[in-house]
C-alpha positions as CSV (number, residue, x, y, z in Angstrom):
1,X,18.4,21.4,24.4
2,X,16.6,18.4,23.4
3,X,15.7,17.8,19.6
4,X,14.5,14.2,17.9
5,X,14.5,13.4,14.8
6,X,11.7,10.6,13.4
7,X,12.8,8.1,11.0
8,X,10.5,8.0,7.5
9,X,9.2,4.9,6.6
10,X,7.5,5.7,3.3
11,X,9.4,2.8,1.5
12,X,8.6,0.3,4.1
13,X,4.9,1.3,4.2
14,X,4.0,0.6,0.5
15,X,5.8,-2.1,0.6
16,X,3.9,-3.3,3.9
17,X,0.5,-2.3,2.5
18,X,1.1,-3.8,-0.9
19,X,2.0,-7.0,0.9
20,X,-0.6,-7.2,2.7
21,X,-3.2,-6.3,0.6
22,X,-1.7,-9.5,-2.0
23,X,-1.5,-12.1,1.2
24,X,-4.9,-11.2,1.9
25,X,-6.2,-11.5,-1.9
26,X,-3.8,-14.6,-2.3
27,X,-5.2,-16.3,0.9
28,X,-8.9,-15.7,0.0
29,X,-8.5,-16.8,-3.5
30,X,-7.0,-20.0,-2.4
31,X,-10.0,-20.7,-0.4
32,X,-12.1,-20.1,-2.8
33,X,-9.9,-21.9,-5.5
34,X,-9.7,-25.4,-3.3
35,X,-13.6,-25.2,-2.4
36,X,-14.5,-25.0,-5.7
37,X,-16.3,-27.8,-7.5
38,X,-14.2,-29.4,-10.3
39,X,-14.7,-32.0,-12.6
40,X,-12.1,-34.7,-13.6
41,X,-11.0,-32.5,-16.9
42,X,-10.2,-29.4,-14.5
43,X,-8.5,-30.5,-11.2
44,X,-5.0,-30.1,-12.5
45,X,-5.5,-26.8,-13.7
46,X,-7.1,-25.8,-10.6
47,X,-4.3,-27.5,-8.3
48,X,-2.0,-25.5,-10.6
49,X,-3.6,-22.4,-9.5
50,X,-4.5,-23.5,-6.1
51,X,-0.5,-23.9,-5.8
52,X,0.4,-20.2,-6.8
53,X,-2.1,-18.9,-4.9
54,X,-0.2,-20.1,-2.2
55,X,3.3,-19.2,-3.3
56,X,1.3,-15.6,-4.0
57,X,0.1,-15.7,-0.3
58,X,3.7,-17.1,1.2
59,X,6.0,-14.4,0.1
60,X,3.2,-11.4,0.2
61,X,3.0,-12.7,3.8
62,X,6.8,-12.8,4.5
63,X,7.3,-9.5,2.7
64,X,4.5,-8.0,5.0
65,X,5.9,-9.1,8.2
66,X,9.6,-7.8,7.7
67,X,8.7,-5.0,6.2
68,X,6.5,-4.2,9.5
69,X,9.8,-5.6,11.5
70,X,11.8,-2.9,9.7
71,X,9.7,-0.1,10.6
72,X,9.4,-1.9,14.1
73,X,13.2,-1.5,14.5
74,X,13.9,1.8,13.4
75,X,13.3,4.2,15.8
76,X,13.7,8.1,16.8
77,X,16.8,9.2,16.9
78,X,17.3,12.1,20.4
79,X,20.1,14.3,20.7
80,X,20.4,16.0,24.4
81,X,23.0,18.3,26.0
82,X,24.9,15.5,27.3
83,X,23.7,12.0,25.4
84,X,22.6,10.8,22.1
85,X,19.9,8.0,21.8
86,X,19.5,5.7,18.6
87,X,17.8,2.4,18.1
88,X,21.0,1.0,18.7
89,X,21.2,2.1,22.5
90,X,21.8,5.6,24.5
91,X,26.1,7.3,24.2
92,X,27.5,10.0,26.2
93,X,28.7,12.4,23.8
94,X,31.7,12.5,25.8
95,X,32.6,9.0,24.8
96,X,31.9,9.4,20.8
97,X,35.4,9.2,19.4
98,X,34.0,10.0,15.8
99,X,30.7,10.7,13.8
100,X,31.2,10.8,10.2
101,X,29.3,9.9,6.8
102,X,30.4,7.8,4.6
103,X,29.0,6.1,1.0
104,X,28.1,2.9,0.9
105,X,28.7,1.8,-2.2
106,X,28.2,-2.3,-3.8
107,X,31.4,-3.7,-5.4
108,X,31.0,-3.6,-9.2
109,X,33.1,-5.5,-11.5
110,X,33.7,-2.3,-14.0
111,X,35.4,0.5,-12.4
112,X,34.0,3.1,-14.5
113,X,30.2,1.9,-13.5
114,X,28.2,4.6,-12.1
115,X,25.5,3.2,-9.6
116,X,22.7,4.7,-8.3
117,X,22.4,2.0,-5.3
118,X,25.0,4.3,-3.0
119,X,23.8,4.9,-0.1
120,X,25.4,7.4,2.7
121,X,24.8,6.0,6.2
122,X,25.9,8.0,9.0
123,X,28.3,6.3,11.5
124,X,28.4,6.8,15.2
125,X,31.8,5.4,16.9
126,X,32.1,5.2,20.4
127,X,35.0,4.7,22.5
128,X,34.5,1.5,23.4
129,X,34.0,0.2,19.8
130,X,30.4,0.3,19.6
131,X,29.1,1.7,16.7
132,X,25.4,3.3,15.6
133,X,24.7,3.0,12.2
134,X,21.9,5.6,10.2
135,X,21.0,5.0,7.0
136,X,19.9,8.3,5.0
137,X,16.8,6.3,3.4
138,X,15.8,6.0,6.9
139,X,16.8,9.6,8.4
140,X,17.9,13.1,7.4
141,X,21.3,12.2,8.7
142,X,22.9,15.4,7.4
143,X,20.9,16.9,10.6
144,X,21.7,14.5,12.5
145,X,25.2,15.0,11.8
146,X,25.1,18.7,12.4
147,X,23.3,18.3,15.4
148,X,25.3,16.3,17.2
149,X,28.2,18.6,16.1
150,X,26.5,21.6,17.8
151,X,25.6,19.5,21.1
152,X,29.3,18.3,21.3
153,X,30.8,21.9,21.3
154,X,29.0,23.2,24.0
């Protein structure tokens, strides 16, 4: 019994795309903007714009790259007869003392404040205190959960 289970990186992707697709429109308008021709009356306005172009092109670029570092880091999860293998490294399932989901939820200062930023994550505790951590907006950790369950028992 072998099963893996691929992370989805739909969130990351737009984001990735859209990033890249400004840095690349930032970067040639930029060009474009400082080769310009300008007269006396327009080079402020034009170093004005010049200078958000590159702001533009900065943090498209920097959103870009860690979105693609995100996707780079999450990885499939596999769940065999004897081991479970994350991003985070390969565990025996004889050494997982406990698997459980929790809700990660932000600290608000009204108690009665119902947010939608909760996120479950699915927490992998071994023995020796090391600890895989799966976030539901990356995985169908419900699954995963259930999975490892079933491969534990037999």
């Amino acid at each position: 019994m072998q099963e893996v289970f691929q992370p989805t990186h739909q969130e990351d992707q737009l984001v990735l795309y859209t990033a890249a697709i400004l840095a690349i429109a930032g970067a040639i308008g930029l060009i474009l903007m400082l080769r310009k021709k300008r007269t006396r009356e327009t080079y402020n306005r034009n170093m004005l714009i010049a200078m958000l172009l590159f702001f533009l092109t900065i943090i498209s670029t920097g959103s870009a790259f860690f979105s693609w570092l995100s996707m780079y880091k999450t990885g499939p999860v596999t769940i065999s007869a004897d081991a479970i293998e994350t991003p985070y490294g390969k565990a025996q399932l004889s050494s997982i003392r406990k698997a459980e989901i929790i809700a990660d939820q932000p600290v608000t200062l009204f108690p009665g404040n119902q947010d939608s930023r909760t996120v479950r994550l699915l927490i992998i505790e071994e023995h020796s205190g090391k600890t895989h951590v799966l976030s539901e907006k990356n995985y169908d950790i419900q699954r995963i959960l259930g999975t490892l369950r079933q491969a534990r028992q037999q």
